[in-house]
Backbone as CSV, one residue per row, in Angstrom:
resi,resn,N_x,N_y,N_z,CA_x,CA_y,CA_z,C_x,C_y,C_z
1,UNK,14.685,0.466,77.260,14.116,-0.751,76.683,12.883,-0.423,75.843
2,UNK,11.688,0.635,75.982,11.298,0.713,75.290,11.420,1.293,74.130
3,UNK,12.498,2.041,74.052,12.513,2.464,72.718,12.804,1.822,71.744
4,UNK,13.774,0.535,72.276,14.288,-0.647,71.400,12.641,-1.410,70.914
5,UNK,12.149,-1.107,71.524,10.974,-2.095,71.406,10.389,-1.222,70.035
6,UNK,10.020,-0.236,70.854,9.502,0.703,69.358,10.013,0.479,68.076
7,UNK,11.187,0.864,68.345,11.950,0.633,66.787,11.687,-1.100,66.577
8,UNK,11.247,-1.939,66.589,11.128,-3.235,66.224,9.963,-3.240,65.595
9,UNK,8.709,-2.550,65.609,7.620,-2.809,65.528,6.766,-1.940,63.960
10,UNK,6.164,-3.132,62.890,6.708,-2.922,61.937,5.161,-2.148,62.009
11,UNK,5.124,-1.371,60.772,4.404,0.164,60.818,3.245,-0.531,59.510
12,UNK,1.717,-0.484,60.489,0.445,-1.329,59.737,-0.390,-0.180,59.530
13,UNK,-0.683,-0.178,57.951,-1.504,1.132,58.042,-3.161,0.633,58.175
14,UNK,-4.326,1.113,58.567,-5.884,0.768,58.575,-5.807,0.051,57.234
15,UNK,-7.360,-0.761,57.775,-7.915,-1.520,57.176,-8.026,-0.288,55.404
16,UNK,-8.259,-1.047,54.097,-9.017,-0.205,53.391,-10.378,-1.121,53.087
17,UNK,-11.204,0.229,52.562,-12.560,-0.223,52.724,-13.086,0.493,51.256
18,UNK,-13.473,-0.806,50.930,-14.632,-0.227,49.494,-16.096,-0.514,49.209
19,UNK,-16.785,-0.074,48.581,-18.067,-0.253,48.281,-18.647,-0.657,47.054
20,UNK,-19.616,-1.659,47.096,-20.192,-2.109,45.972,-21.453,-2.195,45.771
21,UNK,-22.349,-1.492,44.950,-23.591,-1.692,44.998,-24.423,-3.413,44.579
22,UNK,-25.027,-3.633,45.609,-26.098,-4.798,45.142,-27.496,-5.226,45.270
23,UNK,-28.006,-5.727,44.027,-29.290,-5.840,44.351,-30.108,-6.717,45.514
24,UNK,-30.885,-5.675,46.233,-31.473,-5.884,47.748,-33.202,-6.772,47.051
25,UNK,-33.037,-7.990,47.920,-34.487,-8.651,47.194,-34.466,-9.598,49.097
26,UNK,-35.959,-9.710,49.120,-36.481,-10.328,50.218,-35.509,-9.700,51.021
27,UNK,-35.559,-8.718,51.568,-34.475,-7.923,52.908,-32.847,-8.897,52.831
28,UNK,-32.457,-8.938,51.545,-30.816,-9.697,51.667,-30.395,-8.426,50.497
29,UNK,-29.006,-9.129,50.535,-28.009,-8.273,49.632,-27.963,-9.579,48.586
30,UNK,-27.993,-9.404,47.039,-27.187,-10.014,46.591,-25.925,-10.688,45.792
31,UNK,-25.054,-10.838,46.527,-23.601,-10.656,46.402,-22.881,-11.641,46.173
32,UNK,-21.955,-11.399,44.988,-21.677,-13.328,44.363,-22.287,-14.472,44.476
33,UNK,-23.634,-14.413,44.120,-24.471,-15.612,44.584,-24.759,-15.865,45.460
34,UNK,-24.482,-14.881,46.858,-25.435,-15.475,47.888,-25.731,-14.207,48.689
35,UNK,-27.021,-14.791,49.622,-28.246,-13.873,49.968,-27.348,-13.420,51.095
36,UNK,-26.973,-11.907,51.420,-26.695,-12.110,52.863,-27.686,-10.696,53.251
37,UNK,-27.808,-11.358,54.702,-28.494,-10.726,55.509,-28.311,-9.399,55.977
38,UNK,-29.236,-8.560,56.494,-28.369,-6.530,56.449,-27.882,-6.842,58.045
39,UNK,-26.429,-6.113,57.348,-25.552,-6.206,58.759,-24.875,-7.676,58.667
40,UNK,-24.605,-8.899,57.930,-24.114,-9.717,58.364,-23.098,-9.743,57.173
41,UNK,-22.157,-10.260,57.370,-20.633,-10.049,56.890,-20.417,-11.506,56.077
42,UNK,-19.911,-11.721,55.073,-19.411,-12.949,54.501,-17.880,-12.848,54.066
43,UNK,-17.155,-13.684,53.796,-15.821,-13.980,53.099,-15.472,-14.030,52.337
44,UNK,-14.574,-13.033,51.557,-13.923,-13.637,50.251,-12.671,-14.216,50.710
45,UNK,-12.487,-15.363,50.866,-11.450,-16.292,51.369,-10.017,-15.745,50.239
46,UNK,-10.727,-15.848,48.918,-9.343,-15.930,48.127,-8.837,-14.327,48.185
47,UNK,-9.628,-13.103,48.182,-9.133,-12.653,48.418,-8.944,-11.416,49.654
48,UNK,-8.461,-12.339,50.775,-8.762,-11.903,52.059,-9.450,-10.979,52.134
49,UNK,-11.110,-10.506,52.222,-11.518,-9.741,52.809,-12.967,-9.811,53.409
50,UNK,-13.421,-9.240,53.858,-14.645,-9.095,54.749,-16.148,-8.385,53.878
51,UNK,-17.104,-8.718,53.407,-18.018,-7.622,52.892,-19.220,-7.945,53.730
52,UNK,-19.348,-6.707,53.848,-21.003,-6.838,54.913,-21.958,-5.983,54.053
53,UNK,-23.201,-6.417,54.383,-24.258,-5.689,53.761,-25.139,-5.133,54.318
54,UNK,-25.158,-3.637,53.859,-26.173,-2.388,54.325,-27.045,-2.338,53.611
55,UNK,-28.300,-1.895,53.915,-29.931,-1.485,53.347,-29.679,-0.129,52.134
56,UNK,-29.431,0.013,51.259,-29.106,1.385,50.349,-30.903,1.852,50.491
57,UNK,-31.476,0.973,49.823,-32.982,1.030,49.631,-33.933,0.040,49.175
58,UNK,-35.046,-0.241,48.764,-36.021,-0.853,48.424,-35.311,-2.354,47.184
59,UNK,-34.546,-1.422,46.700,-33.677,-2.358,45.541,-32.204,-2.656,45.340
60,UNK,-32.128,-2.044,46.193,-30.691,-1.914,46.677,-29.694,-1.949,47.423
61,UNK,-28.519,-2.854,48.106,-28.046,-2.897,48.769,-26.375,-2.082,48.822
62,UNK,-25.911,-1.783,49.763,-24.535,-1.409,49.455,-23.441,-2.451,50.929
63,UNK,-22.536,-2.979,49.782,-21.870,-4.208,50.287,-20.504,-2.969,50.709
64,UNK,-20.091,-3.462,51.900,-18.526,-2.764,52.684,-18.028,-3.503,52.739
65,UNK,-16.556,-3.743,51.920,-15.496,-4.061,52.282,-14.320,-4.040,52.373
66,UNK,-13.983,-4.942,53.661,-12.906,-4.096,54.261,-11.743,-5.377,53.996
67,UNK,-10.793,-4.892,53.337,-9.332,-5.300,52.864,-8.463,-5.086,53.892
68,UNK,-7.335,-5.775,53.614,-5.706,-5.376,54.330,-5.204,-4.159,53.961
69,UNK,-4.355,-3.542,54.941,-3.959,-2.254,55.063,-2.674,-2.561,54.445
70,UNK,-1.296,-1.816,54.231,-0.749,-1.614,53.862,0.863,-1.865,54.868
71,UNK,1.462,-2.804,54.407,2.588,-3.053,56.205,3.903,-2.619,55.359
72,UNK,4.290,-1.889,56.517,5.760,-1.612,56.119,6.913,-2.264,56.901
73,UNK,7.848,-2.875,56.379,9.045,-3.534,57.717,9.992,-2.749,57.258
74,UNK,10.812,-2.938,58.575,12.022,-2.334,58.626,13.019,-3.456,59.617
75,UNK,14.439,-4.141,58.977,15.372,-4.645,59.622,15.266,-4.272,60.804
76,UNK,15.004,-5.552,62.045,15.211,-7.104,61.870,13.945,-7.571,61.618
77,UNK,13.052,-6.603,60.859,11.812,-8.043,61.137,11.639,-8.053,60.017
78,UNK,10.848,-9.043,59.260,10.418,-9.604,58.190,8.943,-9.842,57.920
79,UNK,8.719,-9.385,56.429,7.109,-9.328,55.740,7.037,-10.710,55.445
80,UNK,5.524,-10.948,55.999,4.676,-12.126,56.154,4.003,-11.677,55.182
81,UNK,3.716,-12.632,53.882,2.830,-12.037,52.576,1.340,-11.984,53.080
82,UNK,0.569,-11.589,52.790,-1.065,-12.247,52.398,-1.235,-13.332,51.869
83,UNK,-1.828,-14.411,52.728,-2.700,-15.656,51.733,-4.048,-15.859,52.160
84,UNK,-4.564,-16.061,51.503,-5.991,-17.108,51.148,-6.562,-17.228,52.846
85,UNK,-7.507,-16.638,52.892,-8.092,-17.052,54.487,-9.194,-15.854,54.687
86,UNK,-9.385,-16.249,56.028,-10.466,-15.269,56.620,-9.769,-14.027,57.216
87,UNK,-10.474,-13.099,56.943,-9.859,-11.680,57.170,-10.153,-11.443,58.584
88,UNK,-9.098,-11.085,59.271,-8.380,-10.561,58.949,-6.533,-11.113,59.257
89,UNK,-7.357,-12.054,59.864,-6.032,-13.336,60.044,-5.191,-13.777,58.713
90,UNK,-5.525,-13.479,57.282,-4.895,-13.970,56.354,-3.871,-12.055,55.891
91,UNK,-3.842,-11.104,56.304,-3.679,-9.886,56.087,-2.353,-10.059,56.054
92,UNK,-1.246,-9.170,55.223,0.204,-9.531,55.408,0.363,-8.968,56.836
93,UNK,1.254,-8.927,57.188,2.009,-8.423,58.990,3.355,-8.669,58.736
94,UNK,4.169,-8.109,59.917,5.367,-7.818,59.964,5.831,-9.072,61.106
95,UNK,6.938,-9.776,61.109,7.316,-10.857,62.356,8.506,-10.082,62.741
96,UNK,8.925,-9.575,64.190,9.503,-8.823,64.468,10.476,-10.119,65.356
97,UNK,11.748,-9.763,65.735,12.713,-10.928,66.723,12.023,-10.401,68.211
98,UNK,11.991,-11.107,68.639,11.434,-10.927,70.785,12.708,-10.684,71.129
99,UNK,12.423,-9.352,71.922,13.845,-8.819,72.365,14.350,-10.068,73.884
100,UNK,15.418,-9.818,73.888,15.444,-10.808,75.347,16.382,-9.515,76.105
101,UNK,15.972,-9.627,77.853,16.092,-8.963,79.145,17.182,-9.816,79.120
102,UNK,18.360,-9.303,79.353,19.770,-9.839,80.088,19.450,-9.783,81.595
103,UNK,19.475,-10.302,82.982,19.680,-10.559,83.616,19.444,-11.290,84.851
């Protein structure tokens, strides 16, 4: 039984993660128009991802963010696209069938 299980389970690669420099004023980052705080994370809703902001230096901030990974399916399960949301709940994923126990 578990191997059936294995083979069902569709193959998610890590988060990817990029970097953007921004200008650091009154201890914030600032990043598409708004101030965020070092260490606190905001949303790009539209396009699912996460950016948080680190201290680079005096003038400078460096924004991390972290995107959807990469999903692969394989028959019987089926790709769930990416939409619009908070990351990482909006990320594509794989919907696999629930095996059922005969007896």
């Amino acid at each position: 039984i578990i191997t059936a299980v294995t083979l069902f389970l569709p193959d998610v690669s890590q988060q990817a993660i990029q970097y953007e420099y921004a200008p650091f004023k009154n201890g914030m980052c600032q990043f598409n128009g708004d101030s965020v705080n070092v260490h606190q994370s905001v949303n790009d809703i539209k396009n699912c991802m996460r950016w948080t902001c680190n201290r680079k230096n005096s003038t400078h901030g460096l924004m991390r963010g972290a995107s959807c990974g990469v999903v692969r399916i394989a028959p019987p399960c089926k790709y769930i696209p990416m939409r619009p949301g908070v990351f990482p709940d909006c990320c594509p994923k794989g919907e696999c069938p629930k095996n059922r126990v005969n007896g």
